[in-house]
VEXDREN-2710 file (C-alpha; in Angstrom, 1 decimal):
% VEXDREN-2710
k/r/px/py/pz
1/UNK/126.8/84.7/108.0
2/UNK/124.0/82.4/107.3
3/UNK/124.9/81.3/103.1
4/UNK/121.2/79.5/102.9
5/UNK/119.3/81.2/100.2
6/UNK/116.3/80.0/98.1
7/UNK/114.9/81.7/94.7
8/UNK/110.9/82.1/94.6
9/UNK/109.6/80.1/92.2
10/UNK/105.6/79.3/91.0
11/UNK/105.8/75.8/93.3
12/UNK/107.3/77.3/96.3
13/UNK/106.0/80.7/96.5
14/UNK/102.7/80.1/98.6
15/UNK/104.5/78.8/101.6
16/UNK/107.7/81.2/101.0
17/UNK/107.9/84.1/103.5
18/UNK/108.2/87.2/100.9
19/UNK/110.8/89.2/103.5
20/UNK/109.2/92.6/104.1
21/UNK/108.5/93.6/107.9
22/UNK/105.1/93.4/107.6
23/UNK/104.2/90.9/110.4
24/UNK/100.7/89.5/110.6
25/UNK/99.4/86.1/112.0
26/UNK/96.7/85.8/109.3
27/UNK/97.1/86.4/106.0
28/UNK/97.9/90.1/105.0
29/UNK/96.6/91.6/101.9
30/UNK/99.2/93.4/100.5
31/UNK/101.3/90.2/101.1
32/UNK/98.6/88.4/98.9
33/UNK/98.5/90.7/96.1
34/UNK/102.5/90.5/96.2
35/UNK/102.1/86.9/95.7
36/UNK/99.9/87.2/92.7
37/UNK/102.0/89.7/91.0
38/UNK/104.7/87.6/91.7
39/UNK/103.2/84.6/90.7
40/UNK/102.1/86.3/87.2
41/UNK/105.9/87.7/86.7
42/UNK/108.3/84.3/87.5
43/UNK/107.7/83.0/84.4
44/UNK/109.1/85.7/82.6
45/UNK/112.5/85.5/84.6
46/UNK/112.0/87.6/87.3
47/UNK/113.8/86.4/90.0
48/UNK/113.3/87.3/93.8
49/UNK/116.0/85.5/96.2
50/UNK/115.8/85.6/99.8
51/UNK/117.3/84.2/103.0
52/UNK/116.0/81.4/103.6
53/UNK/114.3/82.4/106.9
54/UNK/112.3/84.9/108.2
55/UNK/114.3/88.3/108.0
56/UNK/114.1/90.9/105.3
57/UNK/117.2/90.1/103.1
58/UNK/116.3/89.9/99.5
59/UNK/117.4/91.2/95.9
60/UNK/114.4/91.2/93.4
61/UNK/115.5/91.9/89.7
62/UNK/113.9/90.8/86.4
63/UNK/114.6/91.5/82.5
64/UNK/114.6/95.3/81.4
65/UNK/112.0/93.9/78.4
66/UNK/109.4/93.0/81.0
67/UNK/110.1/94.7/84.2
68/UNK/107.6/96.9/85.2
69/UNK/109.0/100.2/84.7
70/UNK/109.2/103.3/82.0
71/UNK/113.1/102.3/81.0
72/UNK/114.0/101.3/77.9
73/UNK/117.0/99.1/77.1
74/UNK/117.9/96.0/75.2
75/UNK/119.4/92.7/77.3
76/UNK/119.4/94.5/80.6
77/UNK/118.1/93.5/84.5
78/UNK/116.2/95.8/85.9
79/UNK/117.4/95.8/90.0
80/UNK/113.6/96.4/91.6
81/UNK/114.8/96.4/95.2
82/UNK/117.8/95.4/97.6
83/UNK/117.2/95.0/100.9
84/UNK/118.7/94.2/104.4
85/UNK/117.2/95.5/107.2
86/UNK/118.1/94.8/111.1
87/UNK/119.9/93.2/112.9
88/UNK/121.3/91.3/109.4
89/UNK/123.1/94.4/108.0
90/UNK/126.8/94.5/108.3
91/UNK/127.4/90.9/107.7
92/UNK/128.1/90.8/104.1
93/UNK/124.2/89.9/102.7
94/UNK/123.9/92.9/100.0
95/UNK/127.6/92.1/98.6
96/UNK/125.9/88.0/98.4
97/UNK/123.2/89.0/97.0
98/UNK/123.9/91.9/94.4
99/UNK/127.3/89.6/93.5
100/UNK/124.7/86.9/92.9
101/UNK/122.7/89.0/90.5
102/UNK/125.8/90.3/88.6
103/UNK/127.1/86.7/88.4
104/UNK/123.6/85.6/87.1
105/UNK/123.4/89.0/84.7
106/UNK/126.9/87.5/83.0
107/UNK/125.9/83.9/82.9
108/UNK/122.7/84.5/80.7
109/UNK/124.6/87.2/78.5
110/UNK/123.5/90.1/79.6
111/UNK/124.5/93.5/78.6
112/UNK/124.3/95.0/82.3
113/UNK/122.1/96.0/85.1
114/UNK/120.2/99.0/86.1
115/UNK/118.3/100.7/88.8
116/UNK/116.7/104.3/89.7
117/UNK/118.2/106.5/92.0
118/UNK/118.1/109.9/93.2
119/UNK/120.7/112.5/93.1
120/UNK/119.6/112.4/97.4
121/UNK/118.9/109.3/98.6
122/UNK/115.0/108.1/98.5
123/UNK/114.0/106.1/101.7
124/UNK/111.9/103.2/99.0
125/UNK/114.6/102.5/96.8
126/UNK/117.5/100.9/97.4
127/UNK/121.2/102.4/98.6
128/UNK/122.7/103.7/95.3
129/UNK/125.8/104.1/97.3
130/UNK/126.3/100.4/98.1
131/UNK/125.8/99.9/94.5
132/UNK/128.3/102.3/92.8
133/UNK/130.7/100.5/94.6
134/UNK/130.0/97.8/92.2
135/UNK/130.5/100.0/89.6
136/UNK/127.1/101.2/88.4
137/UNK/127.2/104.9/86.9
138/UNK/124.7/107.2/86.1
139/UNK/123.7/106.8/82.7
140/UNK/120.3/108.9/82.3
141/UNK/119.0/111.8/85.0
142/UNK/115.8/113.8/85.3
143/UNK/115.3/117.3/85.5
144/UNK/114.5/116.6/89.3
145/UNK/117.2/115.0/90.5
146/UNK/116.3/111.2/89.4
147/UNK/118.9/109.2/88.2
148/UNK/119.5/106.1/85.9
149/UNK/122.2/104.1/87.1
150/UNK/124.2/101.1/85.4
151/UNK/126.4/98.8/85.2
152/UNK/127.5/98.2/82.1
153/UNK/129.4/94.9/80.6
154/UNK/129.8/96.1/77.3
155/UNK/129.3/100.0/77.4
156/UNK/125.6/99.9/76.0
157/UNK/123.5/102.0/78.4
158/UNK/119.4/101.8/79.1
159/UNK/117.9/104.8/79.4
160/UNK/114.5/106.7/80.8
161/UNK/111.4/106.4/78.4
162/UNK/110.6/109.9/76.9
163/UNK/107.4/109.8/78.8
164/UNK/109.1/110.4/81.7
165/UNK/110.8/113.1/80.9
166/UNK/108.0/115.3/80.7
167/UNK/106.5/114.4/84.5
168/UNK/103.0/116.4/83.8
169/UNK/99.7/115.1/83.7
170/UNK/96.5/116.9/82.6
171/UNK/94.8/116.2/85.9
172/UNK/95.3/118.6/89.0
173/UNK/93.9/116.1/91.7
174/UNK/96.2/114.1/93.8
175/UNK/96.7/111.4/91.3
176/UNK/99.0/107.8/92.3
177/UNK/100.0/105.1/90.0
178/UNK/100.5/102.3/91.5
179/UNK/101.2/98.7/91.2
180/UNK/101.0/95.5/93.5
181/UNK/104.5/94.8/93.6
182/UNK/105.5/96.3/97.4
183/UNK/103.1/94.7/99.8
184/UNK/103.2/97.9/101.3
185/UNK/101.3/99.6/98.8
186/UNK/97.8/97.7/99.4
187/UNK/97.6/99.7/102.8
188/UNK/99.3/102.7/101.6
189/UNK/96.1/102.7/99.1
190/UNK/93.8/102.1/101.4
191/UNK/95.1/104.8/103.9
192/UNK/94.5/107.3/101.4
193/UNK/91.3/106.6/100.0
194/UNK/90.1/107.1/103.5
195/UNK/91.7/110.2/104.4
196/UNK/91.0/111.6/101.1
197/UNK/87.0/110.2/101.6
198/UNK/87.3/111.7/105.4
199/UNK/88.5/114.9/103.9
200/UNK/86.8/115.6/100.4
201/UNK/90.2/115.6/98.6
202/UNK/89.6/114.3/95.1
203/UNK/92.1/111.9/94.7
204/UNK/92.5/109.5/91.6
205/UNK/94.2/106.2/92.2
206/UNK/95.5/104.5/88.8
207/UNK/97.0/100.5/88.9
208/UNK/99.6/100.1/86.7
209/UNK/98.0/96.2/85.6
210/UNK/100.0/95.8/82.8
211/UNK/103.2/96.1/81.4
212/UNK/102.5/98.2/78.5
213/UNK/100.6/100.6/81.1
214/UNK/103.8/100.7/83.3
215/UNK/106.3/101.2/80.0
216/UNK/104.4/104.5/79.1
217/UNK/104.1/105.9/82.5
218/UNK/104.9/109.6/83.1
219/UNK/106.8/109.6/85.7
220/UNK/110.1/107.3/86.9
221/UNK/108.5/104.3/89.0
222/UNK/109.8/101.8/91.6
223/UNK/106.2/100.4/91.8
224/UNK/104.7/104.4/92.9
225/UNK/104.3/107.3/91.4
226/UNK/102.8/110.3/92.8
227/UNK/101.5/113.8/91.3
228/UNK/99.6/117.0/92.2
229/UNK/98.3/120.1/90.3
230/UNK/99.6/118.1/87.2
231/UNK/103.5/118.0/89.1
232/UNK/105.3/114.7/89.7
233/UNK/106.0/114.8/93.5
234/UNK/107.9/111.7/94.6
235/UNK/107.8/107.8/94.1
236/UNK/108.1/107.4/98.0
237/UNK/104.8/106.0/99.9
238/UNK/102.7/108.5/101.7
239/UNK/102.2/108.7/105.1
240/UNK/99.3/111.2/106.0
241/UNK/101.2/113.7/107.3
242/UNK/103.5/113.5/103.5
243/UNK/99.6/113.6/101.9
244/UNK/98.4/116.8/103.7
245/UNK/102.1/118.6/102.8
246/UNK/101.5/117.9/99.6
247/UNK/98.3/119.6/99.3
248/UNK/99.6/122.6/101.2
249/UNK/101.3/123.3/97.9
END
């Protein structure tokens, strides 16, 4: 196993390859918004750590206080994504890198760490299998099948935002929030907005550009959040196929 890893930081982070299998000899814009989110959110601790070459094998975590989702908490990391993909799995990278983060959690004094899950397991957020081995517990759960999980150095426990709890909006459209976090999402958008403009679906997109936006969301969020006929549907990206089976409803 290959032990070279580097942390992103605001001086390295134009010439660092930012892991996801999106390949593209010229410069791809949902990689390029990634960057400028990321470059706006290093500074407040967030910390993305890679292998230091070109395969996707990351961990990206930051503070619960300014990571971009509708938890609330005090002195926790918030666990965005863990990811090893190819032919890199099996050799020990997601025990390096989630032992790094829990290592680092403990070193700055903090109270725990947290991610969402799913009572099944969601294909865009990471294995909450792998991670109750570590011994993260479900500390919060929605009433459709979300879940909270922990782990918890000193038996405080974050929790959902009340906001999300309800997962109703006014609007009946196809409505996605959305941030630029994923460099998937860029195209995702853009996807949609045309088969939606192809197909006279009314469709409102909403970026989440701010934290305080993304702390009063209504709806649990990875980075996407989708809803229909007022109904949370699912924070997983939409292929067109998942768009028109949505609208069937």
């Amino acid at each position: 196993m290959n032990s070279d890893f580097v942390n992103l930081t605001t001086e390295n982070l134009v010439n660092e390859h930012l892991c996801c299998i999106i390949r593209s000899k010229k410069a791809h814009p949902g990689v390029e918004a990634k960057r400028q989110w990321l470059l706006a959110r290093l500074n407040e601790g967030h910390v993305f750590r890679k292998l230091n070459e070109k395969a996707t094998v990351f961990i990206e975590y930051a503070p619960l206080e300014t990571a971009w989702v509708p938890i609330t908490g005090d002195n926790y990391y918030y666990l965005y994504c863990l990811w090893v993909s190819g032919s890199h799995k099996g050799k020990g990278y997601g025990q390096s890198l989630l032992s790094y983060c829990v290592a680092d959690a403990k070193e700055k004094g903090k109270s725990g760490l947290c991610m969402l899950g799913a009572k099944k397991q969601k294909a865009w957020l990471s294995d909450q299998a792998f991670v109750k081995n570590f011994g993260f517990e479900v500390v919060d759960t929605t009433d459709n099948g979300y879940e909270l999980l922990a782990l918890s150095f000193d038996k405080t426990t974050p929790k959902f935002a009340q906001t999300v709890k309800k997962q109703e909006i006014e609007s009946k459209e196809l409505t996605i929030y959305y941030d630029m976090q994923c460099p998937y999402i860029y195209q995702n958008i853009e996807r949609i907005k045309q088969y939606c403009e192809e197909n006279a679906v009314p469709v409102s997109l909403i970026q989440v550009d701010t934290l305080k936006k993304a702390k009063e969301l209504p709806c649990v969020f990875n980075n996407w959040g989708v809803f229909y006929k007022g109904k949370f549907e699912t924070v997983n990206l939409l292929d067109v196929a998942y768009v028109k089976r949505i609208l069937k409803k």
